[in-house]
MARSE-783335 format. One record per atom (N, C-alpha, C): z, x, y; residue in one letter. Coordinates in steps of 0.2 Angstrom, whole numbers, plus 5000, padded with zeros to 4 digits. Layout:
residues N
ZXYa...
***
This chain:
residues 296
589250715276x589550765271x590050735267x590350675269x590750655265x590550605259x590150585259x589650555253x589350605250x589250675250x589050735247x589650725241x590350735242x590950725237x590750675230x590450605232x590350555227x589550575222x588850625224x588350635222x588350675218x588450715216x588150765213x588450755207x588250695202x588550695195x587750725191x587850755186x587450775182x587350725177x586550715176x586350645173x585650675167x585150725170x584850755164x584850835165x584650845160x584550935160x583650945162x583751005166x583251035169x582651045165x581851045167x581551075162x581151135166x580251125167x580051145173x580451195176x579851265176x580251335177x580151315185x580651355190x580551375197x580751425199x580551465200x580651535201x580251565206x580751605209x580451665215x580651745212x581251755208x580951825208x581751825204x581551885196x582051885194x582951915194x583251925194x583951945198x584051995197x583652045192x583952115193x583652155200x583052125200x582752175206x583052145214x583652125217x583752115220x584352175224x584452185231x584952225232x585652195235x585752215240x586452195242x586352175248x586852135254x586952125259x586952175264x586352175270x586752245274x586652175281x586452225286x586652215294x587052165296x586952125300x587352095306x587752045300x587652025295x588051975291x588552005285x588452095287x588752115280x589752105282x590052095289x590452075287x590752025289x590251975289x590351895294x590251845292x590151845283x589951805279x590451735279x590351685278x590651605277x590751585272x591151525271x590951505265x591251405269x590951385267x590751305265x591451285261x591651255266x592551235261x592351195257x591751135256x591551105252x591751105245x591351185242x591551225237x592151225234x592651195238x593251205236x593651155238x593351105239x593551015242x594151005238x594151015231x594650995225x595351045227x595351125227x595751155229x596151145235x595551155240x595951115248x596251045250x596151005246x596750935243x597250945244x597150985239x597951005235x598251055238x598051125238x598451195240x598151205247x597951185252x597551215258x597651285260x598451305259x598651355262x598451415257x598651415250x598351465246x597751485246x597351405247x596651395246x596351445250x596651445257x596251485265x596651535262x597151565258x597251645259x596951675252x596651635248x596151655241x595651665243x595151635250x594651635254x594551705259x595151725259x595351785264x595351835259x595451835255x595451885249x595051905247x594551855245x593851845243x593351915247x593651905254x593251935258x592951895262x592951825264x592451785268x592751795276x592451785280x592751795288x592451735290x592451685287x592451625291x592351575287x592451515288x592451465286x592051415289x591551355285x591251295288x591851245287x591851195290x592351145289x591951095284x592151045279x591750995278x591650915284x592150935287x592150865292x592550915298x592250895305x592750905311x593250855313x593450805308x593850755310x594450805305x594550855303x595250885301x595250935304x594750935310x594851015316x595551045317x595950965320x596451005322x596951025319x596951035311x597451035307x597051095304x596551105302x596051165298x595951215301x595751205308x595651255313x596251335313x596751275315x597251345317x597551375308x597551315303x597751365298x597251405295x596651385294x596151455293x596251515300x596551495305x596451565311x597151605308x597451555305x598351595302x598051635298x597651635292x597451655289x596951705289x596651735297x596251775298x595351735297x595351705297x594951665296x594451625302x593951615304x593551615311x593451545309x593251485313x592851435311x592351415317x591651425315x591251405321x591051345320x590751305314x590551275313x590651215310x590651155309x590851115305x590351045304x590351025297x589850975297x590350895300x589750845299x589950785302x589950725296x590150675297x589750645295x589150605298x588550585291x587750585296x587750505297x588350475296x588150395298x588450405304x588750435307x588750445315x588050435319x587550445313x586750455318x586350415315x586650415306x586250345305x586250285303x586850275302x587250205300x587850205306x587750195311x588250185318x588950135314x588650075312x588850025312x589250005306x589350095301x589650075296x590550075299x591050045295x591650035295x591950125294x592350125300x592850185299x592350245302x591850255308x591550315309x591550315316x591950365319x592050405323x591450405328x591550385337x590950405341x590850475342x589750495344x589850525342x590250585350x590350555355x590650575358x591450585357x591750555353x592350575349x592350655345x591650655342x591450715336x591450775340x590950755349x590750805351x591550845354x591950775357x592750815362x592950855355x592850855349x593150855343x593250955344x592350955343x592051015341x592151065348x592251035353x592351075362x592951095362x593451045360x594251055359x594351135356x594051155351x594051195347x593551235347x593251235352x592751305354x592151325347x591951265342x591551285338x590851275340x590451315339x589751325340x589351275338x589451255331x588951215329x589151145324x588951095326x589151035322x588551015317x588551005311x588150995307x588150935302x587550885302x587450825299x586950835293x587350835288x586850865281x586650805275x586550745278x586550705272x586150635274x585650595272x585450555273x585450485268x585750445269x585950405262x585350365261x585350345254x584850325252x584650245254x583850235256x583950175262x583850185268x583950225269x583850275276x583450305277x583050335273x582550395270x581850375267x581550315266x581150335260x580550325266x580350305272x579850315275x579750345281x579250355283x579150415288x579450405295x579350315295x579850295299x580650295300x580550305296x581550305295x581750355299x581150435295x581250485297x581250505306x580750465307x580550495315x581250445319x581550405317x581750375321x582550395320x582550435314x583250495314x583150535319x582350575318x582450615324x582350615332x582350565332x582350555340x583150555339x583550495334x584350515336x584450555335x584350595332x584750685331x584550685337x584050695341x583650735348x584250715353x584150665354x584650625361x585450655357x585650665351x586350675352x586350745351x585850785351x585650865352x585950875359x585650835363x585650835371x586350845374x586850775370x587350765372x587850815370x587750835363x588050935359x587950985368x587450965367x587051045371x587351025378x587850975381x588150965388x588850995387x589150975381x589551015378x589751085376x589151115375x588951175375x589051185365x588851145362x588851145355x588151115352x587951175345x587351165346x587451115338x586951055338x586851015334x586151045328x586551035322x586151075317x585851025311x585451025307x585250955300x585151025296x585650995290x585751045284x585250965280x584851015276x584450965272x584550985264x584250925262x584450915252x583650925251x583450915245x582750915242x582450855243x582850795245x582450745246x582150735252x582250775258x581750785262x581150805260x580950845255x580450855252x579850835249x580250765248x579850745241x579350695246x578750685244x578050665246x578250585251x578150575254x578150475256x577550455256x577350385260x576850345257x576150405261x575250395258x575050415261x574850435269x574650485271x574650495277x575050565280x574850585284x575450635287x575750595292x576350645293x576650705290x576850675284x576650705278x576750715272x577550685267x578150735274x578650715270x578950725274x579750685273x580350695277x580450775281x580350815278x580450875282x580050875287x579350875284x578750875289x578950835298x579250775293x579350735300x579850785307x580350785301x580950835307x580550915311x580350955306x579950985306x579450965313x579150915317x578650915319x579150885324x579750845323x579750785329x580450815331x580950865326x581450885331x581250945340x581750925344x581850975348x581951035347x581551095348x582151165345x582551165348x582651145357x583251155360x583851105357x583651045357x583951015354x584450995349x583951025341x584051025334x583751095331x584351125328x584251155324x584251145317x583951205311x584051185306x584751225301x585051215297x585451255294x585051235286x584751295284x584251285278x584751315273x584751265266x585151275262x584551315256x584651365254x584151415251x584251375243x584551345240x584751295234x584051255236x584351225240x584051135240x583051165239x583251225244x582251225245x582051235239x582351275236x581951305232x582051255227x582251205223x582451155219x582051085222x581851095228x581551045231x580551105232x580451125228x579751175227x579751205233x579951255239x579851285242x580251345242x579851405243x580251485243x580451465250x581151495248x581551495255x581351535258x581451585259x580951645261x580451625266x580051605262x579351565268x579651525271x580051475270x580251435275x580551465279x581051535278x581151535285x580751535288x580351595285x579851635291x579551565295x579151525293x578951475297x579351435302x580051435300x580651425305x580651475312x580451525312x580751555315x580851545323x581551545323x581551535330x582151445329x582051415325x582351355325x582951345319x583151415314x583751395311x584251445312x584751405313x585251415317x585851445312x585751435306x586451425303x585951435294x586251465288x585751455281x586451445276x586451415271x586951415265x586751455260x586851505258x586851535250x587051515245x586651495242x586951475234x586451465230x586451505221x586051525218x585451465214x585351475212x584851405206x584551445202x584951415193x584851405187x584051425188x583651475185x583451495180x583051425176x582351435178x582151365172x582151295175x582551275180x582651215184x582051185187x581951125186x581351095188x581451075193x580751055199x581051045204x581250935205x581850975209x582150885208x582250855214x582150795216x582150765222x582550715223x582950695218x583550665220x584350695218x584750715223x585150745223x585750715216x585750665216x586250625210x586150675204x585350685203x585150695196x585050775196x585550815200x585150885198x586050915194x585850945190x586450955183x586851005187x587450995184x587851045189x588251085186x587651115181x587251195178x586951215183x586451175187x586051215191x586051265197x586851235198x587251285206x587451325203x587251405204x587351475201x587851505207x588151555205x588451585211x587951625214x587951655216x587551695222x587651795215x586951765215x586551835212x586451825206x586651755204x586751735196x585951685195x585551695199x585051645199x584451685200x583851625201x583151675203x583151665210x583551665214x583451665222x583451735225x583051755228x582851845229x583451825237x584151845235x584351815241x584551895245x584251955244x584051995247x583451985254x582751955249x582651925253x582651895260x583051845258x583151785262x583751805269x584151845265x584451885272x584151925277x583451955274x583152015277x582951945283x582451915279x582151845283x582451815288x583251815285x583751775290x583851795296x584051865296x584051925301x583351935305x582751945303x582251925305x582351875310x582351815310x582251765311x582751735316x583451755319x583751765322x584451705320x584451705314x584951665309x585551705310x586151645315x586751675316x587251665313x587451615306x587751625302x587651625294x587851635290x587651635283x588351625279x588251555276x588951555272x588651515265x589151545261x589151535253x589351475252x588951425247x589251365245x588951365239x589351325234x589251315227x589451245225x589151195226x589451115224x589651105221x589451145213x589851125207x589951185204x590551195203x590651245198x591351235195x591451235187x591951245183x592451275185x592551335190x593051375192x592851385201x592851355205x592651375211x592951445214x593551455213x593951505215x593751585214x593351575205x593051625202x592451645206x592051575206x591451565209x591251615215x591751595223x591851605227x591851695227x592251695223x592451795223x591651825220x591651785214x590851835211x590351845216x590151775220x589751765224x589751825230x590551845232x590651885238x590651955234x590751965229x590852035226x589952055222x589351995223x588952015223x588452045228x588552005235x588352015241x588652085244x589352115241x589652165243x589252235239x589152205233x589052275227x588352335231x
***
């Protein structure tokens, strides 16, 4: 998660349409997520910097009931101020060199991560990020997934479930042969007890897949989903560096039928659902549209 901060510079503009369904025909949020929704502190990484404490009460304003952390290594200081704030935290990301780069300088065991996330009674710890060199073969893949597997195990003695929030480069095709691609491999070789997915409805669809369908073919394996819209027109892109940051839409401001995907989500037995927007001009506006979308 903390190398997510340094990628997403815009480099070319979108061509190639990708679309699921126009934005007028879509409705609003009902059942079990209409008043539980989250938001991704990421979205607001620049604000929380600087004003934490306005930040978590503009968050509360907004209307969100709960917060995802972008690191549990600021649990003990983020925790209890989002709780001052009326503010829930179940979840929180990691960083993925904990699973894939052990041996990088400055990273936390991951049994430090897990006392981390128990200390603080949150549900789910999530590794969203695979750095480049890590990823481009099947074997790379499979041998993430046994690590994610075994540190699933260790979560689940804890009583915290370990979750992979995926980018579009899980997508994109590897050498001949199956499984075809990065997801495919997790998709085939994670535990469901063990690993779950937090599917980001952005990445899929920017990465050629209707979210939608992916849940449904999840069903039963994701735990946690991000909302965040996508530009209209957007080609699909497989390296996160290069996708324009025009193409993060706030929630209702894109072609994501996220009517839809809620309905799916619910279906499917998806227990949390939080707003995240990587880039946007004015996050704070962003944050409010997106929740006064979901509410209208």
């Amino acid at each position: 998660m903390i190398n997510r901060r340094f990628l997403l510079q815009s480099t070319f503009a979108a061509a190639a349409l990708t679309t699921i369904r126009p934005a007028s025909s879509f409705g609003a949020i009902t059942g079990k997520y209409a008043g539980n929704i989250g938001l991704q502190l990421y979205t607001l990484r620049n604000q929380m910097a600087t004003k934490p404490t306005a930040t978590l009460q503009a968050v509360k304003d907004a209307g969100y009931a709960q917060v995802e952390l972008m690191d549990v290594n600021d649990a003990d200081t983020m925790v209890p101020l989002a709780k001052e704030h009326g503010l829930d935290v179940t979840s929180s990301f990691i960083s993925w060199e904990i699973l894939g780069n052990p041996s990088a300088k400055n990273i936390p065991t991951l049994q430090a991560t897990i006392d981390k996330a128990a200390k603080h009674k949150l549900r789910y710890l999530v590794f969203g990020y695979i750095g480049k060199g890590h990823r481009e073969t099947a074997d790379q893949y499979k041998a993430m997934a046994d690590r994610s597997n075994a540190a699933g195990e260790a979560c689940k003695v804890a009583g915290v479930q370990l979750c992979y929030h995926h980018h579009s480069f899980e997508f994109q095709k590897l050498e001949s042969g199956k499984p075809t691609t990065g997801f495919d491999v997790f998709v085939e070789r994670f535990s469901p007890e063990l690993m779950q997915f937090e599917i980001d409805v952005f990445w899929a669809a920017i990465g050629g897949h209707d979210p939608v369908d992916l849940l449904q073919k999840l069903k039963g394996r994701v735990a946690q989903v991000h909302l965040k819209d996508l530009l209209p027109g957007t080609a699909n892109i497989f390296d996160e560096g290069k996708v324009p940051n025009e193409a993060f839409k706030e929630v209702g401001s894109g072609n994501i039928n996220m009517a839809k995907v809620i309905e799916a989500a619910q279906s499917i037995g998806v227990c949390n659902c939080h707003v995240e927007q990587d880039q946007s001009p004015s996050p704070l506006d962003s944050i409010a549209k997106s929740m006064t979308y979901l509410k209208a």
